[in-house]
N, C-alpha and C positions, 0 to 999 in steps of 0.2 A: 311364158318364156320371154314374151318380149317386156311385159311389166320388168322382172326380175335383170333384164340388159340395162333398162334406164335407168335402176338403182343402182348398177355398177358405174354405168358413165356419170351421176351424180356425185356419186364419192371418188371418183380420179379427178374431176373439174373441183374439186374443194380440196382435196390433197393440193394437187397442184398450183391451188392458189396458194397455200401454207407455207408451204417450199419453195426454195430456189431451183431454177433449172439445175443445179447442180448438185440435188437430191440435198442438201443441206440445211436446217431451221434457219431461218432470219434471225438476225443477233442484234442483240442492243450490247451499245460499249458506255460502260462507265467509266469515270475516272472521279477518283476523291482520297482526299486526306486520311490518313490514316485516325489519326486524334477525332478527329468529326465522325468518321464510322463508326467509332469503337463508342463512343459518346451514343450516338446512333441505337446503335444494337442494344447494350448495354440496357438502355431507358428500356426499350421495345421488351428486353428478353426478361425483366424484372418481371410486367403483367401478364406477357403470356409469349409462349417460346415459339408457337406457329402462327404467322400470321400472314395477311397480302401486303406487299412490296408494292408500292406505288411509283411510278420514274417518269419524272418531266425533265428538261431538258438541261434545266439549272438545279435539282431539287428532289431526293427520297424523300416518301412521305408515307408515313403509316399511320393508322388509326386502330385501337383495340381496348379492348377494354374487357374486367371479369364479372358475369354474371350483375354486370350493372351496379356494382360495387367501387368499382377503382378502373377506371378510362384512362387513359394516355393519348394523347396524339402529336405527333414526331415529325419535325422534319429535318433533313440534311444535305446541304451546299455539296454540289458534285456539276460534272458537268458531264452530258449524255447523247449519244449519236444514233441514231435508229436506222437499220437498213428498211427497206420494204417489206410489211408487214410483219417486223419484229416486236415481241410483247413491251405492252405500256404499264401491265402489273404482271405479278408472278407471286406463286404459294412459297412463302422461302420457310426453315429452320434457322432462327434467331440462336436458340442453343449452338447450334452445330455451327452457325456462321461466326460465331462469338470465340468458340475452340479456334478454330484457322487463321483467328488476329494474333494468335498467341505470339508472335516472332515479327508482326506488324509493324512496332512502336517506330513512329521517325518517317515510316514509308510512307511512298505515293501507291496506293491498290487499283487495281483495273479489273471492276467486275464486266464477262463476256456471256449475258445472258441470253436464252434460247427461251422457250417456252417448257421445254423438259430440264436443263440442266443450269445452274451457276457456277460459272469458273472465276476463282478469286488466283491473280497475281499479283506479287510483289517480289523485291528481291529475287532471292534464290528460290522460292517457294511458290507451286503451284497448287492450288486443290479445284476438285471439282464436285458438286456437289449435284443431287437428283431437286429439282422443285418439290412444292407441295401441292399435291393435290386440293386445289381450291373449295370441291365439296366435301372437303371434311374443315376445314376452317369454320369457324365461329365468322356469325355474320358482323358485319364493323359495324362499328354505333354509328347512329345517324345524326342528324344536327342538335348541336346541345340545347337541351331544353332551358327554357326561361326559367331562372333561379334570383329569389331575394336577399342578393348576394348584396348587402347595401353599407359594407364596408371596407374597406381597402387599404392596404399599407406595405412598407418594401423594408427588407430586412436582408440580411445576410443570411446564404443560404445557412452557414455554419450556425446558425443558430437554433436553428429545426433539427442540425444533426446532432447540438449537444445533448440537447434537452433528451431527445429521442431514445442517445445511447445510453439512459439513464436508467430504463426499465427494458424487460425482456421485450423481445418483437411480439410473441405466440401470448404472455401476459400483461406487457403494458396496455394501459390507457392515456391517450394526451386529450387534455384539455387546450382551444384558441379559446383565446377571452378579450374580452376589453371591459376594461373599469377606468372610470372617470379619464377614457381617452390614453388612457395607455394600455398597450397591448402584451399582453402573457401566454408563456405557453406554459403549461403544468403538468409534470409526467405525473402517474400513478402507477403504484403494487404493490400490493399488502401493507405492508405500515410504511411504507417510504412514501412520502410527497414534497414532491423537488419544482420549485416555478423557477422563470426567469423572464424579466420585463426582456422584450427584443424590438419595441416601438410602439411607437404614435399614433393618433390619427388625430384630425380637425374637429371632429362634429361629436360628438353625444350618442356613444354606441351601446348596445345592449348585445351585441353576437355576442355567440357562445356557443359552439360544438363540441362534443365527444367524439373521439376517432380512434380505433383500435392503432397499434403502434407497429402491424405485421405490415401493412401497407404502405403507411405513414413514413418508418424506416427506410423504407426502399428508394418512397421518392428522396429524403432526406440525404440519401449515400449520392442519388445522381444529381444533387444541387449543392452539395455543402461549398463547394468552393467559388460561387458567383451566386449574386444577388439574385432575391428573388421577389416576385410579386403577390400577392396573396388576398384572393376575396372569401369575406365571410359574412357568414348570417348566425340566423337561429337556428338549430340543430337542422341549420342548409349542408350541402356537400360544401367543400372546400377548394377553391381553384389556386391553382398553384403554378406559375407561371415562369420562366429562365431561359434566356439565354446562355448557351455555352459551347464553344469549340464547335463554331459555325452551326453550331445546331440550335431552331428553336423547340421548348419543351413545353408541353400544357397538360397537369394531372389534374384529376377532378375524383373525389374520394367522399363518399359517402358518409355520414356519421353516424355513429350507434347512438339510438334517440334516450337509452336508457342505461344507465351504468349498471354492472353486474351487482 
């Protein structure tokens, strides 16, 4: 009897730290741009739709990535107030949070997070949404491994997007190349093969990867409109690097070492 008393008053002293005296979760308040969220989620919801929310005080940040094939990691300009012992992550739905921007465009949003719930307003519009359960989340990648990424060059996004939309997502292949120091990208499928030079580099390169075009696409939709950065090697993954609408963006994608 008396063991089973002290496990009660162990769980009211940690309750009660959770909560405010006024039976209430501790709330973290965001406040950010509508264009920068949407930019935000968007990126986040392409790789994968559940992920953890990270909140600093200037700054959302996620990190995810699938099956170690195609990473993202995200972050966005906000600025953020925490009460006492209110969450510094949270499990959120990127899908579901991506719908309630639908009426967004122009607005300033103010997310009112708990550890169970997110509330997004703007305008005339409120939602509230349940978090995610953190142990069902995929775990986040961890520091990005040392790659012989030993070429470099900055292009317009739009020029990843043309090439791209030139062959199916689910059947293209894109080729990055460099020959005698200029740089190509080359769709492929079935009889079609479409290049375009999109840049330079200084030094005497031999990279060269193969990249399916279902992922490749993706990143390509959330940079075509601002410049980007781009390392590559020999049938190394691909870092793909942009600024845009206060957000920075870093994918890293894989390449298929062998064409079909």
């Amino acid at each position: 009897m008396f063991h089973s008393s002290n496990k009660k008053k162990e769980k009211n002293t940690v309750k009660n730290k959770v909560k405010k005296q006024d039976g209430k979760e501790p709330k973290t308040t965001v406040t950010v741009n509508e264009k920068s969220f949407s930019t935000f989620i968007n990126a986040v919801n392409d790789c994968n739709e559940q992920v953890m929310l990270h909140i600093d005080r200037d700054k959302l940040v996620i990190q995810v990535d699938i099956g170690n094939v195609y990473m993202i990691a995200a972050d966005c300009e906000c600025k953020a107030t925490f009460e006492d012992d209110a969450p510094t992550k949270i499990g959120i739905d990127a899908k579901l949070i991506k719908k309630t921007l639908l009426h967004a465009k122009g607005s300033s949003i103010t997310l009112t997070i708990t550890k169970s719930t997110v509330e997004l307003l703007y305008g005339r519009f409120i939602a509230k949404l349940p978090t995610v359960d953190t142990g069902f989340l995929r775990k986040e990648p961890g520091q990005e491994p040392k790659m012989a990424l030993d070429t470099s060059f900055e292009m317009p996004g739009k020029y990843l997007f043309d090439v791209c939309r030139m062959v199916t997502p689910s059947g293209g292949k894109i080729y990055i190349y460099v020959k005698n120091k200029v740089v190509f990208i080359a769709a492929n499928e079935g009889d079609l093969c479409m290049k375009e030079v999109v840049g330079t580099v200084e030094k005497q390169s031999k990279a060269r990867s193969l990249f399916s075009n279902d992922y490749l696409s993706l990143i390509a939709k959330s940079v075509k409109e601002v410049s980007v950065k781009v390392d590559l090697g020999i049938d190394h993954p691909v870092r793909i690097v942009a600024e845009k609408d206060g957000c920075n963006l870093k994918f890293l994608l894989a390449p298929r070492i062998k064409a079909d």
